[in-house]
N, C-alpha and C positions, 0 to 999 in steps of 0.2 A: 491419189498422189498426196504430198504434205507440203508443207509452207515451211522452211526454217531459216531464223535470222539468226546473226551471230557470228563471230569471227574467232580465232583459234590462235589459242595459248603456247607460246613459244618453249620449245623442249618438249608438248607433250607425244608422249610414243602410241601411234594407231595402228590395226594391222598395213594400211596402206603405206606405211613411211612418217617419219618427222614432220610436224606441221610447221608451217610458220610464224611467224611473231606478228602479233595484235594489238592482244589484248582480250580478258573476256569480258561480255557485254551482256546479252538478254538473250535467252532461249525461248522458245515460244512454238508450239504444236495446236495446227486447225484442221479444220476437217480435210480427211482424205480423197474427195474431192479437186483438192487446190492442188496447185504444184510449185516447184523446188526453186526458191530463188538464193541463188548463194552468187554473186550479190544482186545478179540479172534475173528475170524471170525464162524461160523457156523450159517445155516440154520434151521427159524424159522416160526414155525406154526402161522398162524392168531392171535390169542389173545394173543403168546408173543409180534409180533410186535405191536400190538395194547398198548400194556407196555410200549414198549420202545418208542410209538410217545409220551404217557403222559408224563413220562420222560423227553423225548426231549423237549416239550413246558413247563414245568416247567423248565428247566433249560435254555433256552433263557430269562425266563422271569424275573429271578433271575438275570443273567446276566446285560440285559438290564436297571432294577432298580439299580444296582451299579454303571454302568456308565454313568447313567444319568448327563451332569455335571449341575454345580449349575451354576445358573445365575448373574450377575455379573453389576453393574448398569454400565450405559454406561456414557461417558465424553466426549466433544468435546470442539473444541479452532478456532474460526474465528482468519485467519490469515488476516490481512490486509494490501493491498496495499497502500504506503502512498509516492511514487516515484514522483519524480517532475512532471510526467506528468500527475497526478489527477489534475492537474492545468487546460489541456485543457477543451472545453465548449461545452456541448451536447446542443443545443436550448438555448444557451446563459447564459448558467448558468454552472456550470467549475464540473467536476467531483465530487472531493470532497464534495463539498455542498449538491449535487443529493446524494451520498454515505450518509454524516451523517445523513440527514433527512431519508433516507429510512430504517438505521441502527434501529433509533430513533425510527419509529414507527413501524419495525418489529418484537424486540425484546420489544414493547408495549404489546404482546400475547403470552411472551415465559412464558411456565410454571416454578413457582417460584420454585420446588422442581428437574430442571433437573441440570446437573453441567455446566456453561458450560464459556470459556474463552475468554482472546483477544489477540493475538501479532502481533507488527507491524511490518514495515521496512521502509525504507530510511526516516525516519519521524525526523531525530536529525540533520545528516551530510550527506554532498553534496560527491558525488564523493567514499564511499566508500562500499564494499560488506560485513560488518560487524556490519550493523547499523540495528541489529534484537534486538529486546526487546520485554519478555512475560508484559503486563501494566496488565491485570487483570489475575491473575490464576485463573484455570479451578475450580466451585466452583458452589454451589446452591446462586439462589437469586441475579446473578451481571447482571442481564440486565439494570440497573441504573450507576450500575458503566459503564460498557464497552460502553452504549451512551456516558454519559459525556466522557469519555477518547477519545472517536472518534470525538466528540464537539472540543475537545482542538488540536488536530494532524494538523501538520502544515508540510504539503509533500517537499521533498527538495530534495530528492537521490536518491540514484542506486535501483534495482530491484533485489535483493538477494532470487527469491521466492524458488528456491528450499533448500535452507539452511535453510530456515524460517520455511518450513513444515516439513523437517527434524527435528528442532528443536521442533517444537510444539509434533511431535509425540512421542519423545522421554521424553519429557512432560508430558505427559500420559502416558507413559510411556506402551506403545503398542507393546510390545515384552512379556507384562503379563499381560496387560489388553483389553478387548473392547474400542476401542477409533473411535472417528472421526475427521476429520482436515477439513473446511471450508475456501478453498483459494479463495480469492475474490481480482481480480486482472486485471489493464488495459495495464499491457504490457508485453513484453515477458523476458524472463531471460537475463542481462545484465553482469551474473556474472561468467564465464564460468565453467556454470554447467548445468547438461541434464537431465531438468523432468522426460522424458520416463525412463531413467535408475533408476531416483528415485525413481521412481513407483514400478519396478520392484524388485529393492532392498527391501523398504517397506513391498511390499510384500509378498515375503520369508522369512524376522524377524516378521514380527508382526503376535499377536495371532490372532487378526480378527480386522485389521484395513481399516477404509473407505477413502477415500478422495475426497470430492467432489471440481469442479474448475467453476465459476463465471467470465466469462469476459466479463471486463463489458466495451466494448466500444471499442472489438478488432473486428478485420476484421476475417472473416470467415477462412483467409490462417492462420491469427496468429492463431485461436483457436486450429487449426491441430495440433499445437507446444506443445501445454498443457493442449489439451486434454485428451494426452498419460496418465500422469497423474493420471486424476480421474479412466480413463478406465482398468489401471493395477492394481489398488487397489481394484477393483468394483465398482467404486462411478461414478459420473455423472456429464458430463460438460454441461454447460448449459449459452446458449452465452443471454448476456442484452446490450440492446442499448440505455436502455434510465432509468427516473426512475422506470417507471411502469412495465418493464422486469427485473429489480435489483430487486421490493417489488417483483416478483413473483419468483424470484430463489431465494431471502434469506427465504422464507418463503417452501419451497419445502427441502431447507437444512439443515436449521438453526431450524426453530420452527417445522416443521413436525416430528411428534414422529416416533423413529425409527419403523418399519415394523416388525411385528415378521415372523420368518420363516413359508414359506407357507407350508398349508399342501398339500403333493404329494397325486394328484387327479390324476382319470383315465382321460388319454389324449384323447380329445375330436373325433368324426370322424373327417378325414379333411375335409374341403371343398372346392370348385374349386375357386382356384384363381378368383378375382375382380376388375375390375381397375374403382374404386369412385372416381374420381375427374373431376372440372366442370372447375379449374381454373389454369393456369400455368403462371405467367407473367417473363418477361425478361422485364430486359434496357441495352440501349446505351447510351455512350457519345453522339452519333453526328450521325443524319442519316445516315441507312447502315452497321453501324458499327457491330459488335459481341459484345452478350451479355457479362454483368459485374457481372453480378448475384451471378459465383461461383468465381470469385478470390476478389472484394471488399464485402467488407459488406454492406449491402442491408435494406433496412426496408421498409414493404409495410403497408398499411395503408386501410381499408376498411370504407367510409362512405356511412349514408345516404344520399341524395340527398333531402335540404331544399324545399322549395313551391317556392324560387324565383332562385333554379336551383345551389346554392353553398352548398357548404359543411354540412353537417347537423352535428348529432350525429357519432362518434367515434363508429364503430361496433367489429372491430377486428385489432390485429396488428400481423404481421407475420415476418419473418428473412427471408435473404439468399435467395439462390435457392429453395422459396417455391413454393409448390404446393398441392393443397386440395381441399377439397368440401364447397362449399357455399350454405347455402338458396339459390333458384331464384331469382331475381328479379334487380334491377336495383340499384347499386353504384356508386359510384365515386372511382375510385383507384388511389392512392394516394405512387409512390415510392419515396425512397431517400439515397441517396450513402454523407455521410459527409456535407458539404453545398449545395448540389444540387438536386435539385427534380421538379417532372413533374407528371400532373394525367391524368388520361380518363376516361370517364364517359363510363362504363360498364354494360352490361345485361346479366345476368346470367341462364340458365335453367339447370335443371337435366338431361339431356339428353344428352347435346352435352361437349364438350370439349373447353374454352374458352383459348386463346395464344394470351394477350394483349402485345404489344412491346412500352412500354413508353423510350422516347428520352430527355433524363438529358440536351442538352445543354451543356456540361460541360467539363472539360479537369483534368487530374491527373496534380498535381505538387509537386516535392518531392525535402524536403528541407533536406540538412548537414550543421550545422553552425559549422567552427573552431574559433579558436580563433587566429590563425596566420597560416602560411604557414609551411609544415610538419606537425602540429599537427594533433594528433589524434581526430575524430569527439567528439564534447562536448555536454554533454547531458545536462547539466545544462543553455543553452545558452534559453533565452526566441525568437519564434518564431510567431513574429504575422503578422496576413494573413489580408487586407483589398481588400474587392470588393462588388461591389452592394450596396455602402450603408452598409455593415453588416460585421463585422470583426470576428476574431478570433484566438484564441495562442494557439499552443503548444510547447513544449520542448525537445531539443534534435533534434537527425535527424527522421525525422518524413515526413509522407505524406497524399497529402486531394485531395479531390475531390472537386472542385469547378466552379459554373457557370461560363460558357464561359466570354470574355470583359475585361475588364483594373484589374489588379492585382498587389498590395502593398507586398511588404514583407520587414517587420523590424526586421533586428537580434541583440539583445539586449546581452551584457554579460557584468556583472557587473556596470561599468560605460559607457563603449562602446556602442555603437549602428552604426548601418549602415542598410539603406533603398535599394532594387533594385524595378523595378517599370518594367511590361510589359504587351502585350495583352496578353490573354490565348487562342487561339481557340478552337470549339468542337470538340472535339476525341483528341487533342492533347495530350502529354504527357511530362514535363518538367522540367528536371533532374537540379538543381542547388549547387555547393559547394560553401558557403559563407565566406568569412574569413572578420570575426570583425573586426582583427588586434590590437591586445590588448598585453601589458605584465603582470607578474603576479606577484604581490607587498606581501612582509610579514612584517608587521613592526612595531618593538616594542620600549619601552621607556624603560629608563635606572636611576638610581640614579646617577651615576656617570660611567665612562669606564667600563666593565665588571660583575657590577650590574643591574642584568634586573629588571623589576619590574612586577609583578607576582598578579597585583590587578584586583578584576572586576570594580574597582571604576575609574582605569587609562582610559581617553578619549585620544583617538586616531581620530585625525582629518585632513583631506589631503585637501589641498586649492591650487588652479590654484598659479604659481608660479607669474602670471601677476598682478601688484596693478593697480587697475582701478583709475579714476581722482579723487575719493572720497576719497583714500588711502584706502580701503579696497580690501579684494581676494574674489574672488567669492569660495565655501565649493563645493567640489568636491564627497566629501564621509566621512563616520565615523563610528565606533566601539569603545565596552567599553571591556578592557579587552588587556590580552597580545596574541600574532602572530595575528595581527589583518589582512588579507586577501584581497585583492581589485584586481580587473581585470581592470586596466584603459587605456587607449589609449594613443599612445604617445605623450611624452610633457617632461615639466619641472612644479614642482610642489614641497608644502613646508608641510612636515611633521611638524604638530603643537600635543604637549602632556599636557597633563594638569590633575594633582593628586591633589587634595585637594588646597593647596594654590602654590603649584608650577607650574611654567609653562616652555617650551620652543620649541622652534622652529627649522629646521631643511630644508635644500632645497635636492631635489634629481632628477632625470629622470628617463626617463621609453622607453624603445624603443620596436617594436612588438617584438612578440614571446621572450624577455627580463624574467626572472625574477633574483627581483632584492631586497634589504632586509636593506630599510634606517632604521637609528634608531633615535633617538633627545633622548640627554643628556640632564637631567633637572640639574644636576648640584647640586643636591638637600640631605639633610636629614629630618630625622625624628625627632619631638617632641612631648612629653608627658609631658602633664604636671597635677597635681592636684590642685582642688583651695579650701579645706575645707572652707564651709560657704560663697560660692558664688553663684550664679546663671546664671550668664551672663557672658562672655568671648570674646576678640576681640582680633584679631592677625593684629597689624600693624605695620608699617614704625618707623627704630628707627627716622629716622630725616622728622621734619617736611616740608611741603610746605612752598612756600615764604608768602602764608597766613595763615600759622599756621596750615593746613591740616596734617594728614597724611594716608596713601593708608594703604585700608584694605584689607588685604589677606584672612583671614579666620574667622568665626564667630558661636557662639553655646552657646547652654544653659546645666547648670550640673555642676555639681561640678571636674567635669576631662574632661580631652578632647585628642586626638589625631591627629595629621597633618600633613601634609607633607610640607616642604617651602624650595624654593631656598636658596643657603649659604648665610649667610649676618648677620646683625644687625636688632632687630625686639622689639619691646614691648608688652606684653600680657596685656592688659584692662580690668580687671577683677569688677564684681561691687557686692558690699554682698547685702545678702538676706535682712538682718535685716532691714536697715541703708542708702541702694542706693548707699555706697560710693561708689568713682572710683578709684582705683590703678593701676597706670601705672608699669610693671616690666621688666626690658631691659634681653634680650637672644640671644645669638649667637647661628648660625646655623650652623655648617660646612658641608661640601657634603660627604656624605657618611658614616655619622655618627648619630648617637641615641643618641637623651638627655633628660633626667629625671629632672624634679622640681617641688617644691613644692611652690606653691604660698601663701602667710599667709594671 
């Protein structure tokens, strides 16, 4: 017999007749043994059980159609990494560039009717963990918009990725909806906050939120960092090293329509464990050594073998610590860790087990650039590596793998730079802290003492404080706008500012680890003036040259104009539309003062 609890849904139609009204409650089936309490317990002959199973399957099935829920369209948001280090260069071409082209033509296939968005990070300001902005919300139809937007991103900052994804979810707002979050990212969290934890957070708030994670150019220890990640939401990390692993993970996350839930099939027999693989390769820096396979990241490379014994057709590419089954037959294998790589020419059969050990040459060197002594390491410092003949930068404290032999390294910050120069040998490994030796400058222009000027039109310009034989200074650096920024090395050096017709100058120094916040007083006010029935306007010198000259400050067409000019005496040159006349009108300027007039 059976045991069933439960009471029965009003209006629903059974073959016995109309039920009555309840309410439904809990169903529950035990062993056939037990017998039928509806709501009493006693003992029942064949054909009433036979009642109460119809019963029973009408009213699961009543059940079941009400809480079927409704489906719900789904929205996702590519978050995008845009941190100074999209600057570094996979085969000589810098991250970014690899990223927009593959953005470009993988959302070339996205279907126009799905929703889906963009947000970036460190893509505005240098140095801060706040620089998250959604550029296209999550929408039908913006695979045009989100290319161009990823076209225009110009990487500069910090690595804010777990605030980012945080934010995009929340976006979606995935504590009431289906959503998905596509983190596409080349470095690890910069901002002291913990993917894994985010993960798990996420996924306790949200009603059925994914997050898959894209790195695209990390080393196989970074991915362990943030992979946590996609694996606590359910979603899937999925490491790219180059373009053609970026087009195959955006295209697996991004354009791939979501999966619907499988239908639960009977579990298959099992079968007896198999071990199919024909190929397992390891590398070394430097004969002898231990393999590098699982702590750098790795890319192996499978070619055909041409008719004159080089490289042919591209067959397959693989990551990491792989291993797997190959056709038979005869390759060329092809590894590589960062700038270094080595091949063998390989034979493959079904049968055996093939443990090629390719020998890189090569030695680790890991670079920290500061900007002076005590500071803290700076991420914004440009780092470039030359050897072999073939260079390359990244940003920040960072490390590569590079053929053994003579090695450059230039650490650049701001205006600073500084070169170290050594051999690398094979297996080596070569730890360096660099200090630029820089101080760090903020410096604005003023009207007169205590009025700053707050223009993006104000040029800010910093010239070696030395006048060469020619009487000119050689231009060190410059910005338009106010707290104008510069990281320069030490010296003495002359703050030059210049608004519209005013100008002024200014000397300062700079010593390491310094900062320091010169200003240059222009000394200056504002004019406005109108010229009804003019067209042409000239700001000069009330008094002339000893040849009748006099010096133009300012110049413009319209009937009004606005300027700015050092205190003094000045004449406005105004010439009519009509007529061509020319009228000279004299005006004083004081500093720090607004003047209004009308020209006739």
């Amino acid at each position: 017999m059976a045991r069933v609890y439960g009471s029965i849904l009003e209006g629903s139609i059974c073959p016995f007749g109309r039920l009555r009204p309840a309410g439904f409650v809990v169903f529950g089936l035990v062993h056939a043994s037990d017998f039928v309490h509806v709501p009493v317990e006693w003992a029942l002959d064949r054909e009433t059980i036979m009642t109460f199973a119809k019963l029973l399957f009408c009213l699961l099935a009543t059940a079941f159609a009400l809480l079927a829920p409704a489906s719900a369209a789904e929205k996702s948001i590519i978050v995008f990494d845009a941190s100074g280090s999209m600057w570094a260069q996979i085969d000589g071409k810098t991250r970014i560039e690899i990223a927009r082209e593959t953005i470009a033509n993988v959302l070339g296939t996205y279907p126009a009717d799905r929703e889906l968005g963009l947000m970036a990070y460190g893509h505005r300001e240098k140095g801060t963990c706040t620089d998250i902005e959604l550029i296209v919300p999550p929408a039908a139809g913006t695979s045009a918009a989100i290319s161009e937007a990823v076209a225009k991103i110009t990487p500069k900052g910090k690595t804010p990725l777990s605030a980012a994804v945080k934010m995009a979810a929340e976006e979606l707002k995935f504590t009431e909806e289906k959503a998905t979050v596509i983190l596409v990212t080349d470095g690890l969290e910069t901002c002291n906050a913990d993917p894994c934890a985010l993960g798990n957070e996420l996924e306790k708030a949200g009603v059925d939120l994914t997050v898959h994670v894209v790195g695209f150019g990390l080393t196989e220890e970074e991915g362990k960092k943030v992979a946590c990640l996609a694996e606590n939401t359910g979603g899937r990390y999925i490491q790219a090293s180059d373009a053609g692993s970026l087009t195959d993970a955006l295209n697996s996350t991004v354009v791939a329509a979501p999966e619907p839930e499988p239908v639960p099939a009977p579990a298959p027999a099992p079968e007896p464990a198999k071990v199919e693989i024909n190929i397992k390769p390891s590398a070394v820096l430097a004969e002898g050594g231990e393999s590098i396979a699982k702590d750098y990241g790795m890319v192996w490379e499978f070619y055909a073998i041409a008719a004159d014994g080089s490289r042919g057709d591209r067959l397959s590419t693989e990551n990491n610590d792989y291993k797997g089954m190959m056709p038979a037959g005869d390759y060329i294998l092809v590894g590589r860790a960062d700038k270094a790589e080595a091949e063998q020419k390989i034979t493959l059969t079904e049968d055996s087990l093939l443990e090629p050990v390719l020998v890189l040459n090569a030695g680790v060197v890991k670079i920290t650039p500061f900007a002076s002594e005590g500071a803290e390491p700076d991420g914004s410092a440009a780092v470039e590596y030359t050897f072999k003949g073939d260079s390359t930068t990244n940003y920040g404290p960072n490390q590569l793998i590079l053929p053994a032999g003579d090695i450059s390294v230039r650490v650049k910050l701001g205006e600073a730079e500084i070169t170290e120069a050594f051999v690398l040998k094979a297996g080596e490994k070569v730890t360096k802290d660099i200090i630029v030796g820089t101080g760090h400058v903020v410096a604005n222009a003023y009207y007169v003492e205590g009025e700053k000027i707050d223009s993006p039109g104000m040029a800010i310009e910093i010239y070696a404080a030395k006048v060469k034989l020619d009487g000119t200074r050689d231009k060190v650096a410059y910005h338009f706008g106010a707290d104008a920024k510069f990281d320069l090395p030490p010296g003495d050096y002359v703050l030059f500012g210049k608004l519209s017709g005013a100008q002024a100058e200014s000397p300062f120094s700079v010593k390491v680890g310094e900062r320091v916040e010169p200003k240059v007083i222009l000394n200056a006010g504002v004019l406005k003036a109108a010229l009804p029935g003019n067209d042409a306007w000239r700001v000069m010198s009330a008094k002339e040259s000893l040849n009748g000259d006099r010096e133009s400050f300012d110049y413009g067409f319209g009937e009004e104009f606005q300027t700015t000019l050092n205190a003094g005496d000045y004449v406005i040159e105004s010439e009519k539309k009509s007529t061509g006349e020319k009228k000279l009108t004299p005006v004083t300027i004081k500093a720090g003062e607004r003047t209004e007039m009308t020209v006739d």
